[in-house]
N, C-alpha and C positions, 0 to 999 in steps of 0.2 A: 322249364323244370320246376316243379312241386315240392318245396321241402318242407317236414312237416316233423313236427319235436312237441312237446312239454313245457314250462316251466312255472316252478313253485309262486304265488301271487305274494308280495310280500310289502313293507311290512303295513299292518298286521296282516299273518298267514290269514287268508281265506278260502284259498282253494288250489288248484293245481291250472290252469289254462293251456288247450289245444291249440294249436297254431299251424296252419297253414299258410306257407308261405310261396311269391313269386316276387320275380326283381320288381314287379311294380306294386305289387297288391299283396295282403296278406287276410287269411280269415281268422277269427278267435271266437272259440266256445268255453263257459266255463260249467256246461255240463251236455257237450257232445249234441243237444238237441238245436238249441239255438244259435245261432252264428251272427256275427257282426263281420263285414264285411269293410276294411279299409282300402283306400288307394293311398299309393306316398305320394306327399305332394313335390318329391324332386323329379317325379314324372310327369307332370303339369304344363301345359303351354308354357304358362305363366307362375314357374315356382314360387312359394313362399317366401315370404323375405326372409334376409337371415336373422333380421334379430327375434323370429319370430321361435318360439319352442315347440309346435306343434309339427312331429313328422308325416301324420298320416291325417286322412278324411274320411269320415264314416259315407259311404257311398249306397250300402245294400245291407238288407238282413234275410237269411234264409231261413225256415221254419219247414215244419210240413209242410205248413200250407204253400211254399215256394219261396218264391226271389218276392224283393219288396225295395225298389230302387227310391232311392235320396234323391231329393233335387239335385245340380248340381251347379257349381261354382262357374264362374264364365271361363274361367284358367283351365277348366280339365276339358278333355279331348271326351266326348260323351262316347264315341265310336269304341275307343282305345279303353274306358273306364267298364265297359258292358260286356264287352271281350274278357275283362279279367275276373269279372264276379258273375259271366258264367261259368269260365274254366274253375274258378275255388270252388262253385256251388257244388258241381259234379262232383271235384274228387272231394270234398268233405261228406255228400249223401252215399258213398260206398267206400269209404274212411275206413278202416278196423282200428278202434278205439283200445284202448289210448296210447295214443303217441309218445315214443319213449322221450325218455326223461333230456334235458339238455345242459341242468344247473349244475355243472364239474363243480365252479368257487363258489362257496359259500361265506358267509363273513357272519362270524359268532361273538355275540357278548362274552365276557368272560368272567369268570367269579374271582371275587378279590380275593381268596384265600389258598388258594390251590393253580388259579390261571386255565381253568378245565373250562371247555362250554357250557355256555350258560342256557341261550338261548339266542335263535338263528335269527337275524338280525334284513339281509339280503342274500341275492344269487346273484352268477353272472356265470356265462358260458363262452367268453372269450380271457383269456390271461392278463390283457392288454383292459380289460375293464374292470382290474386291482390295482391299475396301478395309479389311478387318479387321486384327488380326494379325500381321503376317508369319509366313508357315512358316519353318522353320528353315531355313539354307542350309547344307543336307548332303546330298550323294548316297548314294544307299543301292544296290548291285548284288543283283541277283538271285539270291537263295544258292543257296550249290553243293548242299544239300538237295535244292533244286528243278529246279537249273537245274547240270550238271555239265559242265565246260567241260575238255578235254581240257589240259593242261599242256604249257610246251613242253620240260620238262625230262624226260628217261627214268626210269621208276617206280627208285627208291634206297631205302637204309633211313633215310634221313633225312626228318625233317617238314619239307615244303614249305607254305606256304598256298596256298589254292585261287586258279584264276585270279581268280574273281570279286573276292575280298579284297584279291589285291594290286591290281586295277584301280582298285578306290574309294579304294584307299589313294593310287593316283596322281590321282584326279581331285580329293580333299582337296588333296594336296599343290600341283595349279595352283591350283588355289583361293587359295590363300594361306593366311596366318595371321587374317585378317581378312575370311573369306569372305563376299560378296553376292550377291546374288540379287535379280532385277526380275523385274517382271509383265508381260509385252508381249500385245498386241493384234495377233493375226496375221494378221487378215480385213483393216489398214492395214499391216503390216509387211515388208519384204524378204524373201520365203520362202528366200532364199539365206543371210542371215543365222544360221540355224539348223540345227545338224547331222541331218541327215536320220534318221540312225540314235539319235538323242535322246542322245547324245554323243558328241564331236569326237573325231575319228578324227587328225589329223593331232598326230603327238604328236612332238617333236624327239627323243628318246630312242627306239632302235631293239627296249629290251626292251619298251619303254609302249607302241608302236606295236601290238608281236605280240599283247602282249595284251589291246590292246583288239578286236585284228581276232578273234583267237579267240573274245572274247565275244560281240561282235558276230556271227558264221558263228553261233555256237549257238543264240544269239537267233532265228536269222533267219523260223524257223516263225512268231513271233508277231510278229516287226515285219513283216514281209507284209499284218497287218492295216490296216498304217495306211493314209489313206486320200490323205498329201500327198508320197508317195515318189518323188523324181525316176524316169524311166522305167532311166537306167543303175543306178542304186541297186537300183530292183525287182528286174533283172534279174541282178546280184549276188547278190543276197539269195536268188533263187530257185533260183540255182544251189548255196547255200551249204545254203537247206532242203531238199536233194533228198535232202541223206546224213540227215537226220532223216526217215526215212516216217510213223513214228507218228507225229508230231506236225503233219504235212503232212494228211494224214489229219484228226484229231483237227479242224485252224482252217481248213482250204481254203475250207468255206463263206462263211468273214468275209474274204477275200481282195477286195477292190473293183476289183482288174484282176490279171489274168493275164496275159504277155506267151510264156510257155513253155510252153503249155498241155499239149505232148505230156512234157515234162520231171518236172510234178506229176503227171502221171496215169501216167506210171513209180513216182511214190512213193508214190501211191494202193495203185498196184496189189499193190506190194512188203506195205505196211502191212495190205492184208487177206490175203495169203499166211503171213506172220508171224503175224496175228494166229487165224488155219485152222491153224497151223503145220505149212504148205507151208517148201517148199526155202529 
């Protein structure tokens, strides 16, 4: 049996990831084209030791271009491991995208002054994995590495930090000095409760404001994936991914509604003229 779900990548939020799963093997894409192909290694001749943290093995990767097998380990059954990345490959190449969502808990920062969500922190889609631990209660943004967020200051010979950095450094800062962070259960909770864009936009300071709207617009290729976005939000957001083509491009597949359809497929269309390098 095949089961196949969602869940949010966190933290930092990056995307949403597909998953296909079997008792032995499971697939993940984080934009429906390309697949990574794991085996667990508790299905191994020869299991991983325990003190080791690593549960799975990259075995294969699917593409159009097909299967593309891994070497493999002396401990894995080659017969046993081929059998199961060709059964993931089929059902993810006739897949209907995207696979609904699986993150029930969530675990939120929380603002010092009121105890409201802050900003989403982790997920978890069993009950039984709130109950461990606590994660730490610290926001981490999306580095400017990866994720380059236009500044709203004009380029100077002076070192600025990146929006991203100063953003977390504001969302610390509501935090308080004595940051917390709760688990909530959002299949029983106020969906209103919760900032859509997976941190609070309404910031009383007009620089915090800007900058979280900026990061937010850049974002907005990959929070399109989510699957609980009010409909004014959506439509925000996909105004905001339209100046990004590539990366419109790149997740449109993992989109669960579209509301501007003629507006992405301008950024479609852009993203494979850029990428032919057309006009």
């Amino acid at each position: 049996m095949i089961e196949t779900y969602s869940r949010t990548l966190l933290s930092p939020f990056t995307g949403v990831v597909q998953v296909a799963e079997t008792a032995a093997a499971r697939a993940l894409s984080l934009d429906g084209r390309s697949w990574a192909i794991q085996y667990s290694l508790a299905h191994c001749a020869r299991p991983a030791a325990p003190d080791t943290d690593a549960q799975y093995a990259l075995v294969a990767t699917v593409t159009r271009g097909g299967i593309r097998h891994r070497p493999l380990a002396p401990s894995f059954d080659p017969a046993a491991v081929h059998r199961a990345v060709e059964t993931l490959a089929e059902a993810v190449a006739g897949a209907r995208l995207p696979f609904p969502p699986r993150d029930r808990y969530e675990y939120w920062l929380l603002d010092a002054d009121e105890g409201r969500p802050l900003a989403l922190l982790h997920s978890a889609f069993r009950a039984g994995d709130t109950a461990g631990r606590a994660p730490r209660a610290s926001w981490v943004a999306m580095p400017a590495a990866q994720l380059e967020v236009p500044a709203p200051e004009p380029a100077g010979g002076r070192y600025v930090p990146p929006v991203n950095y100063r953003l977390q450094q504001a969302v610390e800062e509501r935090a308080g000095d004595h940051p917390r962070a709760a688990w909530f259960d959002r299949a029983t909770s106020d969906p209103g409760a919760f900032p859509p864009c997976l941190v609070r936009e309404d910031w009383p300071r007009d620089e915090h404001r800007d900058l979280c709207a900026r990061y937010v617009e850049r974002l907005a290729p990959r929070l399109l994936m989510r699957h609980d976005l009010p409909r004014t939000v959506r439509a925000r957001l996909e105004r905001a991914a339209r100046r990004h083509a590539l990366e419109v491009e790149r997740f449109h597949a993992l989109y669960p509604e579209v509301l501007d359809g003629a507006l992405l497929a301008q950024a479609r269309v852009e993203a494979r003229l850029r990428r032919a390098g057309g006009p």
